[in-house]
N, C-alpha and C positions, 0 to 999 in steps of 0.2 A: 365270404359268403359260401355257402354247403350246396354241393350240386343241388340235393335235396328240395334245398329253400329255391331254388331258381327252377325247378321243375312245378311248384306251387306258382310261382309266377308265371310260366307261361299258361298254366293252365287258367288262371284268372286274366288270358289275354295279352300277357307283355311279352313282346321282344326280349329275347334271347341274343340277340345279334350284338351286343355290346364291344368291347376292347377286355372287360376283365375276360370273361370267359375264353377267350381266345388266349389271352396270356395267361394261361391258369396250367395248371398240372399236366397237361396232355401238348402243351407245345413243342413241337418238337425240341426246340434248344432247352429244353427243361429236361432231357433225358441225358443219359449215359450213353457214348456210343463202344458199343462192345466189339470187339476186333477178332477175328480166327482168319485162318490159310495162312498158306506159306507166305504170300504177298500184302496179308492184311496191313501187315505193322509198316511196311515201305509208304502206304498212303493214308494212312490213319487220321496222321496233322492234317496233311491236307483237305479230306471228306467230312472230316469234324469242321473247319473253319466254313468250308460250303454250306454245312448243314445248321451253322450257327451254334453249335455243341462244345462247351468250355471243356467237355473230360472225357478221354477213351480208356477205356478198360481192357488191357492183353492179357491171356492168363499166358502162365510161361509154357507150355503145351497147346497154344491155339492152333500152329502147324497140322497139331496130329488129334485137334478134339473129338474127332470121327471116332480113333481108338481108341483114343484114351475116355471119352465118356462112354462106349458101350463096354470097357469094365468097370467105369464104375454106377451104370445105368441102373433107377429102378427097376425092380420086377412088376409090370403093371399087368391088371387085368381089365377086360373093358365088357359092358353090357349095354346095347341100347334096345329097347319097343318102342313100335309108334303110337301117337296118343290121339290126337284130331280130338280135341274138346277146347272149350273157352275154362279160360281162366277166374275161375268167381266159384261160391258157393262150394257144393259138398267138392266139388271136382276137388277143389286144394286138398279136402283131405285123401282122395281116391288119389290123387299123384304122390302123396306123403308113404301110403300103403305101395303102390307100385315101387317106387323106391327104395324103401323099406326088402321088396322082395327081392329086386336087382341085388340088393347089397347082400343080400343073406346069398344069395347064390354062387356070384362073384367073390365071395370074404372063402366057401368054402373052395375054391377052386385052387388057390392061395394056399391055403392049409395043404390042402395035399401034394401042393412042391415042396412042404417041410420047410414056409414060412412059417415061423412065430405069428400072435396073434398081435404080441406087443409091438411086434415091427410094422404092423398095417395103417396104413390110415387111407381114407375114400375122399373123394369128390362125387359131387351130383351138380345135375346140368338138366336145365329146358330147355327145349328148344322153341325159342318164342315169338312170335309175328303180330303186328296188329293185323284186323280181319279186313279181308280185299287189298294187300300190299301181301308181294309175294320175296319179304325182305326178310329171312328168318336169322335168330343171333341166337346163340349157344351160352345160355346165361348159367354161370357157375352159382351155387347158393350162397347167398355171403353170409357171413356173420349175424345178421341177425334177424337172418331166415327170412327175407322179406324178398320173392323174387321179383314179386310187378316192382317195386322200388327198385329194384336191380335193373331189369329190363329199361324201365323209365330212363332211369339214368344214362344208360349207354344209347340208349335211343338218341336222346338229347346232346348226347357228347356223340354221335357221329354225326349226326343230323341237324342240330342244333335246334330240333323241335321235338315237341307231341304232339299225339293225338287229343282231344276233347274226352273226359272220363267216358263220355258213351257209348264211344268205340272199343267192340270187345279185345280181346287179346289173346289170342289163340294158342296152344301147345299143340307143336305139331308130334315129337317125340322126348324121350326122356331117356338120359344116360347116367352112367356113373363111371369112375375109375377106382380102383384099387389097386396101390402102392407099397412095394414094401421096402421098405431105407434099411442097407446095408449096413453094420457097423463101421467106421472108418477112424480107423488110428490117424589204366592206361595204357591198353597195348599198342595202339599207333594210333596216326595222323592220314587221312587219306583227303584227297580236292575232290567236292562233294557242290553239283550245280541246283543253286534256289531260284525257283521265280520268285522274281523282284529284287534278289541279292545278287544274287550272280555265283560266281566258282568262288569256293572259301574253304577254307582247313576248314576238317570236321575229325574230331576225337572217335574212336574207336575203343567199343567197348566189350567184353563176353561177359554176358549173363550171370554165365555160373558163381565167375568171381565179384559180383554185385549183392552186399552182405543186405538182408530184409533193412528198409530206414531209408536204405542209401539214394541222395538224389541227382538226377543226372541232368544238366541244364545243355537244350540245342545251340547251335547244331550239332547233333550227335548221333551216332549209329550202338546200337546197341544189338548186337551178335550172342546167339546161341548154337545148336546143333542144326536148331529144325526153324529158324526163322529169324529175320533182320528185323530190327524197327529202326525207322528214320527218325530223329525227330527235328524237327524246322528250326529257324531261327525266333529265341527266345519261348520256345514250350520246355516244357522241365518234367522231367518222368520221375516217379516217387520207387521204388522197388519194393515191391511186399513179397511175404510168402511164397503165393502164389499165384499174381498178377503183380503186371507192371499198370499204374495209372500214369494217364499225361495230361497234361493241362496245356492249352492249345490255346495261343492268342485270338483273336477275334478283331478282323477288320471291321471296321465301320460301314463298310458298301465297296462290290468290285470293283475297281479301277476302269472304268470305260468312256472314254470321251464324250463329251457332252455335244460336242462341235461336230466332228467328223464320223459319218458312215461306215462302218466298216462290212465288207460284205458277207464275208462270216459271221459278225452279228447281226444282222439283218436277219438272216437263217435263221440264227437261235431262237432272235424274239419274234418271229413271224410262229416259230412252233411251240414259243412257249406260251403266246396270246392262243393259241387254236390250242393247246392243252391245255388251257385254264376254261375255256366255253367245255369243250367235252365233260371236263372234271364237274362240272354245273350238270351237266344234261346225265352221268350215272347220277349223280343227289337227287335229281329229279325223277329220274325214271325208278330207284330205288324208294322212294319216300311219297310216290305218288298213291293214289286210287281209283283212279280213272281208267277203264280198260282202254280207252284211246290214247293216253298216254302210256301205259306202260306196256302195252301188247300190241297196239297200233305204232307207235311211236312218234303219233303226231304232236311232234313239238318243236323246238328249238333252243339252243341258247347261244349266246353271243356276247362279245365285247365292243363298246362305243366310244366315242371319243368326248372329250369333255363336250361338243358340241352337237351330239347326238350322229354323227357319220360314223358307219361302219369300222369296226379293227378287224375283229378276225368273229367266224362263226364255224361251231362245229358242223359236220359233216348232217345234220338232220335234214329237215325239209325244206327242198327248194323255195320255195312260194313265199315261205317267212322270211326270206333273206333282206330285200330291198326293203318289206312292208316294216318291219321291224324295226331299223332305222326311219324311216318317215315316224315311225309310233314315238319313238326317243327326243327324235329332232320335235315333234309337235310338242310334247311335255316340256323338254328345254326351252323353248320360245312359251311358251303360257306361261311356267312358274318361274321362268328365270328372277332369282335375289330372293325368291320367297321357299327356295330349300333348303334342309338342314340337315347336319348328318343322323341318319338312322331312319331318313325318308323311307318310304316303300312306295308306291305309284302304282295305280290299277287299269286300265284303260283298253278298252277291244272297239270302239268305233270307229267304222269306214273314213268317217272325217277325220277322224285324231291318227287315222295311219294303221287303223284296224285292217283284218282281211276279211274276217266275216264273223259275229258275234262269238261263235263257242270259242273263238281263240281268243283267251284273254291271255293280254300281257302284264306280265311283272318286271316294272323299270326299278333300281334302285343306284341313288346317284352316290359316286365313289368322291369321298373328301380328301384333300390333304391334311399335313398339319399344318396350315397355312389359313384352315378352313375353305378353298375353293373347291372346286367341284373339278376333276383331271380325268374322270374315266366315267360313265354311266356301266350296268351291267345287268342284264334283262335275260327272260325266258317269256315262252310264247307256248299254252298248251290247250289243245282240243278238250273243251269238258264237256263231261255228259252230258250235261242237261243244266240251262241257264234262262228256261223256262221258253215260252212260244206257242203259235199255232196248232193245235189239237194234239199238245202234248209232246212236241218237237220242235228242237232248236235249226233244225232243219228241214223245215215242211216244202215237201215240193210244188205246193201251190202258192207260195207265198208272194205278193205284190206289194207290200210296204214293209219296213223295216220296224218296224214294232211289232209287227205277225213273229219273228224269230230273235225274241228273246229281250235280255236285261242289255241295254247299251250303254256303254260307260264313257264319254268325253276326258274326263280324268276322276281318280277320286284318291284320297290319300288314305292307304290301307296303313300305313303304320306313321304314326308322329308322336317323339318322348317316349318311345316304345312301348306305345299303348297299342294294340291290335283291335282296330274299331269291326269285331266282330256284328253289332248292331249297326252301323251304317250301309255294311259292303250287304247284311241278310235284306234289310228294306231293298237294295237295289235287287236283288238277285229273287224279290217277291213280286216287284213292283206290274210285271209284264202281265201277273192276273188280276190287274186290271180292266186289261183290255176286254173286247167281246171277243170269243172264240178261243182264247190262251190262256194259257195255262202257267201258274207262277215254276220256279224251277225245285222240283219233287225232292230233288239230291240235295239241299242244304249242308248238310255234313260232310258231303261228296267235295262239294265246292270249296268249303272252309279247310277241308287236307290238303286239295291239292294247293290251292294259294298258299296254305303253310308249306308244302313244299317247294312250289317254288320261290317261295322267300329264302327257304334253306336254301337254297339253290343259287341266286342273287348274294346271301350272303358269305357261300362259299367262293365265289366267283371276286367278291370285292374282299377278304381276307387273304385272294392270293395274288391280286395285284396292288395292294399294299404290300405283302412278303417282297412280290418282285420290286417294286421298288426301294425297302430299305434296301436290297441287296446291291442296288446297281446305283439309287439316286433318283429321284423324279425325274429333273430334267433329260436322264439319259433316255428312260424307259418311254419319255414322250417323243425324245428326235427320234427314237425307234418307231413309236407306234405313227406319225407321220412318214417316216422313208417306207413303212409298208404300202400306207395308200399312195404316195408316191410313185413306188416301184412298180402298181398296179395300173395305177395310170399312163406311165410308160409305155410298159404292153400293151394296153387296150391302143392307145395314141398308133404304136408299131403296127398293130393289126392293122389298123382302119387305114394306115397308109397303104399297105399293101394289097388292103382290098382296092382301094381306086384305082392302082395301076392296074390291075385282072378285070373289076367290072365297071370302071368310071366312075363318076360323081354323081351319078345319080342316078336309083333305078326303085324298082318298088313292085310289092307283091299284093294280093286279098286272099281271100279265106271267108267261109262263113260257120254260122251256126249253123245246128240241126231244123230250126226256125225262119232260117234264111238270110238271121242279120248278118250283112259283110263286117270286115275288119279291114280296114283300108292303112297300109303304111307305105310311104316315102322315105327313102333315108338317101339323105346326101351326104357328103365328104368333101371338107376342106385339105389341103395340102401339110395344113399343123395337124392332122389327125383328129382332128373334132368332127362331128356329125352332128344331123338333126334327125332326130326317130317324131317323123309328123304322121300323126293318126287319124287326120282329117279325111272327111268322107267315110268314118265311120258310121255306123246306123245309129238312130237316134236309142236315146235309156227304154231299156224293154216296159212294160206291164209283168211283169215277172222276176224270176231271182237271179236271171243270168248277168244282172248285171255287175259288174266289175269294180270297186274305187280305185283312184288313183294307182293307189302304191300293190297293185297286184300289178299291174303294168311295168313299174319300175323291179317289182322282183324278175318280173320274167325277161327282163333288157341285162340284168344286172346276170342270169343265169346261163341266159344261154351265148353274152358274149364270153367269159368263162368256156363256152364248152369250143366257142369258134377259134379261140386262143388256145395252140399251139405250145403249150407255155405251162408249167406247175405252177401259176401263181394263187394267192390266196385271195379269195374273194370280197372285196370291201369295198368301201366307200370311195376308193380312187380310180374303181369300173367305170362308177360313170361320171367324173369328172370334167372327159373331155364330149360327154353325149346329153343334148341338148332336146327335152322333150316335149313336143309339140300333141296336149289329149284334150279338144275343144269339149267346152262346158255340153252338158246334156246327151252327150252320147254315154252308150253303155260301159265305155272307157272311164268315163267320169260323170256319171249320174247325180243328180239330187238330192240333198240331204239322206231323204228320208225312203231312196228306195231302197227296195230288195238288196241283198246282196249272198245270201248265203252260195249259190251256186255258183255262184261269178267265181268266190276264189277257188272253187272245186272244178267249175267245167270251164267259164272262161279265160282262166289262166295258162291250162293249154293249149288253148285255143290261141291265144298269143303268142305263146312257144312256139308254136306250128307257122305263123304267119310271118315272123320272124327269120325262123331259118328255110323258110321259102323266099321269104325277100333277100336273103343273101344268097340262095342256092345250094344249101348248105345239107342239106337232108329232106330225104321225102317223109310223109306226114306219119307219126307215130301212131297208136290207136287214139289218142287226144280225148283220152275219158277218164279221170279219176274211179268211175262205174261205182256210185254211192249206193250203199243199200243200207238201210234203219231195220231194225225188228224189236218189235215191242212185244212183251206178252200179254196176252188182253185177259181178264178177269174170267174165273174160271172155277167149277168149285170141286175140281180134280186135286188131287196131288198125284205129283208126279215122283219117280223114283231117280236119284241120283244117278249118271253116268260118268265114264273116266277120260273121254273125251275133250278137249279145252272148249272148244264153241259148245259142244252137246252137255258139257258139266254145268256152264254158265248158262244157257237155254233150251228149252224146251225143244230141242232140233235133231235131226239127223243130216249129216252130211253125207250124201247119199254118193256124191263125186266131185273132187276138184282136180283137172286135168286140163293138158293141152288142147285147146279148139285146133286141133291136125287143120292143116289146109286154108285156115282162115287169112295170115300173111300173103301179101300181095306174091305173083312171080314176076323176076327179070333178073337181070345177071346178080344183084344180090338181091335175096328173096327179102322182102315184109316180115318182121319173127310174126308168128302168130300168136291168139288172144287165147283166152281161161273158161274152162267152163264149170260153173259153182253149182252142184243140183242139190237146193237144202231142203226136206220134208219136217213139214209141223206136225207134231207130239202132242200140238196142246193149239187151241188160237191162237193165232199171232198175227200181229199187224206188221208189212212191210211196207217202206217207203222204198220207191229208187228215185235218183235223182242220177241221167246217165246224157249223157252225149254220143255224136256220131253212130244215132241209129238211124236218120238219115240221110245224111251223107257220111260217102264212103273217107276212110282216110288216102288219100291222093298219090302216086308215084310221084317220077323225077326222071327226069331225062329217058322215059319211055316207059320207065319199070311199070308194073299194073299196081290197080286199086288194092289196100285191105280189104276182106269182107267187114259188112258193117255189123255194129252190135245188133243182141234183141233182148230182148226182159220176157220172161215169158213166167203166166201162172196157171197151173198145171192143176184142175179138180179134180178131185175124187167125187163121183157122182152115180147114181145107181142108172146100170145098164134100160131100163124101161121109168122113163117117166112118169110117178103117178101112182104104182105099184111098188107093190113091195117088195123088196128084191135085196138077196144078199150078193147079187152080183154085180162090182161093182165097175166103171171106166174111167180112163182119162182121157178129159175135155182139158183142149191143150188153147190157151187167150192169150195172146199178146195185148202185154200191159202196157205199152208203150213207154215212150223216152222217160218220162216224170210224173209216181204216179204215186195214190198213197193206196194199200189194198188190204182190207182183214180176210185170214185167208181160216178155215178151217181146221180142225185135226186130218191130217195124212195130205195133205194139199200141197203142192210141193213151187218153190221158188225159184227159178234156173235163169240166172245172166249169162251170156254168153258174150264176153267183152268183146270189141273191133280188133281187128289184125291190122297192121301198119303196113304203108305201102313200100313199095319196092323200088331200085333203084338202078335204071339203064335197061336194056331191050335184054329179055331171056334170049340165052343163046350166045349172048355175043359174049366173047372172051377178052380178059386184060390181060398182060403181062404174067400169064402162066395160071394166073387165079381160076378155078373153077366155079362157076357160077353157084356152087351150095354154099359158098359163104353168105354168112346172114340166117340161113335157114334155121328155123328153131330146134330147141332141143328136144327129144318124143318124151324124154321121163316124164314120169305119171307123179306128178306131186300129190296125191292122194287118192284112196278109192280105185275107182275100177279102168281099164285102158284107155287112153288116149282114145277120141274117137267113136266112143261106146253110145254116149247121148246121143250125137250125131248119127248113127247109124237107126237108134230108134228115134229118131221123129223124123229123118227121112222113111221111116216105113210106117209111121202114123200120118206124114201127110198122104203117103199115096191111099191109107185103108181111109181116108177122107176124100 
């Protein structure tokens, strides 16, 4: 089957994700591996057998191809403009005539070093993107001039998607090269040690006297002027002209016990499970369209275990960590015997282990060839817009979970590698039905990025299959078990430790900006287990702070991790030995159908805080995600493009974002302090905030002082004399309060000013030589005007009030 023909099918919907296309032309062991340096040819056998690669190519100059190819290197010349237009219509031929000019320019530049005409030949290149993915490829014109098929194709061969034809495809510039082609006319025995063979006579050979034909079979060394090649037992080197090729045995899978641990590999596959999530989360962030994914970076990806616990999660967002397994482990238990390989799984509901609707997960279960299910492997990504409450998936007035958005229990996005584009749009419409909401505007929006993170999913499950041919299932799973293991260890070690410093049993609160407490107990047995009891929390709000489950188990899972002492990797063997007591009906674990959007934004620090108060562990951070939404509201202006990222993409001016100086609590180490954002509208615009600790302060420790608390403030523009006419105009400066939604005017201006975290120990008092600045924030001015500058005007617009 022709890339071609498989790029027609995904566009009718199908799965891409198969076995051929993976083993097709582009796999690695399908290539040549090519060998240069003095050192290349010593390990050549060996990094071909790793890499799965039957043949290395040495030319007999690899030592010195630095010289030796800059004489005999083309003459290039090189031209690029930039273009910014979409690809369709007269454009193709307006880039055919641009081209067209590049070359006439560049062919004569050429001439006049006293190249021949005959000797030239060109390349041309797009520079190509789809439009809102900021992923551009450098497409060479192929053969038969066809660059969107070009494009297409490589798109798909990195990604292993497209986009839907609707989606334009932009040129961002345009180059050419111009080239011009040169004419061009048994000596001993040495004991030589192999792994797995051991010390063994090895022949010795020189180059020079190795006639073109001649074959040379390992173990053997074959010696020139400028470089050794090794070659292994049973690889056989061919000698030509002017390369040597080898052909390199190929094991079956590394030799690594299936039985015993060993702790150097522990290490390996502990970083090569956390480099296969990362390697998910660039395909994701590369292939997205979502400005929350790919500019926020609110996402995750991760590896699971056949029975949905944790293996390993890249470095992304905390919050997703624990809820993301609870999401796996609930689909595992629903469909368990009713999966198949080439599943895909969609699922964002609080009950199924959601965190709060825009974060929809993509589960996809890893098969053997056995046909059992050995690994799951998921992504978790903030989308735009998935429909809700007066046009937001995030309404800060919301009180039921139908007010914010499409909620998914489970739904089968890919089965027989059909992409049920019509099932996943009905859900993703479904929500305007309600009264006051609004279906989700972005359908196309939504359909990339689940294509992306399918890509994502299925890059994630083609390289723990690799990892396994290489080592063997059963090795690769006593490994992904001795990780949760080793994790549960630690966690077990800590908590002993803690009982001997603060006993068996002790316990902290905390509240909301609203007053609900958060009540936690935790005890400790002698085997290092505990219980995290939440009882005495407040009852499920009338609003969206409320929490599910599995935001509580992220933030237990996150911040033992930070109380541990320890490089360990985060997973499902944290909490093992931790036993978690969240009584039905409180905001901890609310009702099917309530709220939850702010819960995982504001009550999940909120937890974090309550947490490492209950062990003692740090005084209170600013404990605000500080959520701000802005929408452009309808308008029969056009506006003129800016070169700013926020001011390109909206209608704004970022008038400051800079350190809130002074806001950080003081004591011997200072509170860092908060951010100040002052954005002015260009045009109408509606803001949402959805913020925390604006009132209550964030808390000290062992004496330190309060943070200052947050404010939201919205700032009019309004004429100096009510009534009249007047081109003079002022600012009426309102506080929005905590959670609010507000359509603000052109020139009216938006300014959070987030909480400072509090401090820790009595200012003044010294430790072991430390001077109390540590902790203090940093003054750099992260954008706009100095540190301190807001603050100084609206303390002198409160006093002129």
């Amino acid at each position: 089957m022709t890339t071609t023909s498989r790029i027609r099918r995904v566009k009718q919907g199908i799965n891409p994700g198969d076995g051929e296309y993976r083993k097709g032309e582009y796999e690695i062991g399908k290539h040549y591996l090519s060998v240069f340096g003095g050192a290349g040819g010593q390990h050549a056998c060996e990094i071909a057998s790793k890499l799965g690669i039957s043949t290395a190519i040495i030319h007999k100059y690899s030592s010195i191809l630095s010289a030796y190819g800059m004489a005999l290197a083309d003459v290039v010349q090189e031209a690029q403009e930039p273009v910014n237009a979409i690809y369709a219509g007269s454009a193709i031929n307006d880039l055919d005539a641009r081209l067209n000019n590049l070359r006439s320019g560049v062919k004569q530049a050429l001439v006049a070093q006293n190249i021949h005409e005959d000797d030239i030949y060109y390349e041309e290149y797009l520079n190509m993107r789809y439009q809102g993915t900021e992923t551009a490829m450098m497409i060479l014109r192929p053969s038969r001039g066809d660059f969107k098929e070009a494009f297409l194709e490589q798109h798909l061969r990195e990604f292993n998607f497209v986009f839907p034809e609707n989606r334009s495809i932009l040129i961002d510039d345009i180059r050419t090269n111009f080239a011009a082609v040169e004419p061009k006319s048994i000596e001993r025995e040495v004991k030589t040690y192999f792994t797995g063979v051991g010390l063994i006579s090895t022949p010795v050979y020189l180059l020079e006297k190795l006639e073109p034909g001649t074959t040379v079979s390992g173990p053997a060394m074959i010696l020139d002027k400028t470089q050794s090649i090794v070659l292994v037992p049973s690889a056989q080197a061919k000698v030509l002209s002017a390369h040597v090729v080898i052909d390199i045995p190929q094991l079956s899978a590394v030799q690594t016990s299936s039985m015993d641990v060993d702790p150097i590999q522990l290490s390996v596959f502990a970083h090569r499970f956390m480099s296969i999530a990362e390697q998910m989360g660039r395909i994701l962030q590369k292939t997205c369209v979502s400005l929350n994914i790919k500019e926020r970076l609110d996402f995750s990806c991760a590896v699971f275990g056949p029975d949905g616990g944790l293996v390993a999660n890249a470095p992304h967002v905390p919050v997703h960590l624990g809820s993301m397994s609870y999401a796996v482990q609930y689909q595992h238990e629903l469909l368990q015997g009713n999966l198949q390989a080439g599943d895909v799984l969609v699922s964002n509901h609080p009950e199924a282990g959601g965190a709060h609707l825009p974060d929809v997960a993509v589960i996809t279960p890893v098969f053997s060839d056995s046909n059992e299910i050995v690994f799951y492997v998921g992504s978790r990504g903030h989308h735009t817009d998935i429909g809700g409450l007066g046009g937001t998936s995030m309404p800060p007035n919301s009180t039921e979970l139908w007010q914010e958005g499409a909620a998914i229990k489970s739904f089968r996005l890919i089965r027989n590698s059909h992409f049920d584009e019509e099932g996943i749009k009905k859900i993703l419409t479904a929500p305007g039905d309600f009264p006051g909401c609004t279906p989700s505007r972005r359908l196309d929006d939504n359909l990339s990025d689940l294509k992306a993170q399918v890509a994502a999913s299925d890059k994630g499950m083609t390289l723990i299959q690799s990892l396994m041919n290489e080592y063997g299932q059963d090795v690769v799973q006593l490994y992904m078990r001795a990780i949760q293991s080793n994790a549960e260890i630690s966690v077990r070690a800590f908590l002993r430790q803690t009982l001997e410093k603060k006993g068996a049993y002790f316990k902290g609160v905390d509240q909301m900006d609203n007053g609900s407490e958060i009540h936690l107990a935790v005890s400790i047995d002698n085997s290092g287990s505990a219980v995290f009891d939440f009882t005495g929390t407040a009852t499920e709000m009338y609003s969206n702070m409320n929490a599910p489950p599995s935001i509580t188990y992220s933030a237990i899972i996150y911040t033992l991790r930070l109380l541990i002492d320890l490089d360990i990797p985060l997973n499902q063997g944290c909490l093992s030995p931790i036993k978690i007591i969240l009584p039905k009906g409180t905001f901890l674990n609310p009702s099917a159908g309530a709220a939850v959007c702010a819960g995982n934004t504001q009550t999940s620090q909120r937890v974090v805080d309550v947490i490492l108060k209950t062990f003692g562990a740090a005084a209170a951070s600013h404990g605000c995600m500080n959520c701000l939404g802005l929408e452009k509201l309808p308008t029969p202006t056009r506006l003129g493009k800016s070169t700013q990222t926020l001011e390109r993409r909206y209608p704004v001016i970022l008038r400051e974002f800079a350190i809130r100086k002074g806001s950080g609590g003081k004591g011997r180490f200072n509170g860092g302090d908060g951010a100040i954002r002052d954005i002015e509208c260009r045009a109408p615009i509606r803001f949402s905030v959805i913020t925390e600790r604006r009132s209550i302060a964030p808390y000290g420790m062992q004496g330190g002082g309060t943070g200052a608390k947050g404010v939201n403030y919205w700032v009019r523009r309004v004429a100096k004399e009510d009534g009249k006419e007047s081109r003079e105009f002022v600012d009426r400066w309102i506080n929005m309060g905590a959670k609010n939604m507000v359509a603000m005017g052109e020139r009216d201006r938006c300014i959070i000013c987030t909480p400072g975290g509090g401090a820790w120990g009595v200012e003044g008092d010294a430790i072991d030589g430390v001077e109390s600045a540590i902790g203090e924030s940093s003054e750099k001015v992260y954008y706009g005007r100095a540190a301190g500058s807001l603050s100084s005007r609206m303390n002198a617009q409160a006093e002129s009030n």
